[in-house]
C-alpha positions in Angstrom: 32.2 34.7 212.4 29.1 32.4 213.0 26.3 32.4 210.7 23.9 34.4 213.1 26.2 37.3 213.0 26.3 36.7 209.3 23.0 36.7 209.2 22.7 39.8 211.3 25.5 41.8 209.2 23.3 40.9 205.9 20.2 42.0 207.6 21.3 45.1 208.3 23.5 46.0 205.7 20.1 45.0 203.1 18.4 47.7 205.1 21.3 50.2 205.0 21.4 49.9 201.3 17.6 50.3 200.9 17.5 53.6 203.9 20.4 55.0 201.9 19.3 54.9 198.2 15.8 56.1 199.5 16.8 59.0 201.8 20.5 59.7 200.2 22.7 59.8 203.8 21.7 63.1 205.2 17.9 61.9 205.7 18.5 58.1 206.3 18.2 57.1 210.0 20.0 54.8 211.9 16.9 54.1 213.7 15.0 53.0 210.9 17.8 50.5 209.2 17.9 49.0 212.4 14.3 48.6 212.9 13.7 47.5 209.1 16.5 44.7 210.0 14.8 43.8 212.4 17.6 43.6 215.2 19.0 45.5 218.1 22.3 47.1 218.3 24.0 49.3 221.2 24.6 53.0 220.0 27.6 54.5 218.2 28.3 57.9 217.2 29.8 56.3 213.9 27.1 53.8 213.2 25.7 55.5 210.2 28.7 56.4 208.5 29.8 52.4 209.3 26.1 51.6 207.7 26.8 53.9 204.7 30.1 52.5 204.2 29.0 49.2 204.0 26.1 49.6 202.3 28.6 51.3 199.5 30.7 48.3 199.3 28.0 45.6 199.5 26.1 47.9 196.4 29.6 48.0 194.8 30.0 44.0 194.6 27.1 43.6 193.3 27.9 45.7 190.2 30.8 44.0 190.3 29.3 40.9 189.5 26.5 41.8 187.4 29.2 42.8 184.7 
């Protein structure tokens, strides 16, 4: 993976985590992580469960390493 697409994924999943803890998953929008990550991305029925799941994980390693 090159570092824009690193970039990108980090982008987005620091907006997922922010919508998410927020909003809870029933009121966060796909729309608005996107657009507070500032980037484009094609449609996908799953896209916010994919957002939720890695905003989960990325929160989860944090904690990890803050022990």
């Amino acid at each position: 993976m090159g570092q824009e697409s690193r970039t990108t994924r980090d982008q987005i999943q620091r907006a997922a985590v922010r919508e998410f803890l927020d909003k809870g998953f029933q009121g966060a929008s796909l729309r608005q992580i996107v657009k507070n990550a500032g980037v484009m991305v094609g449609g996908h029925k799953k896209a916010k469960s994919i957002f939720a799941g890695t905003a989960w994980l990325r929160s989860c390693r944090f904690l990890f390493h803050q022990l």
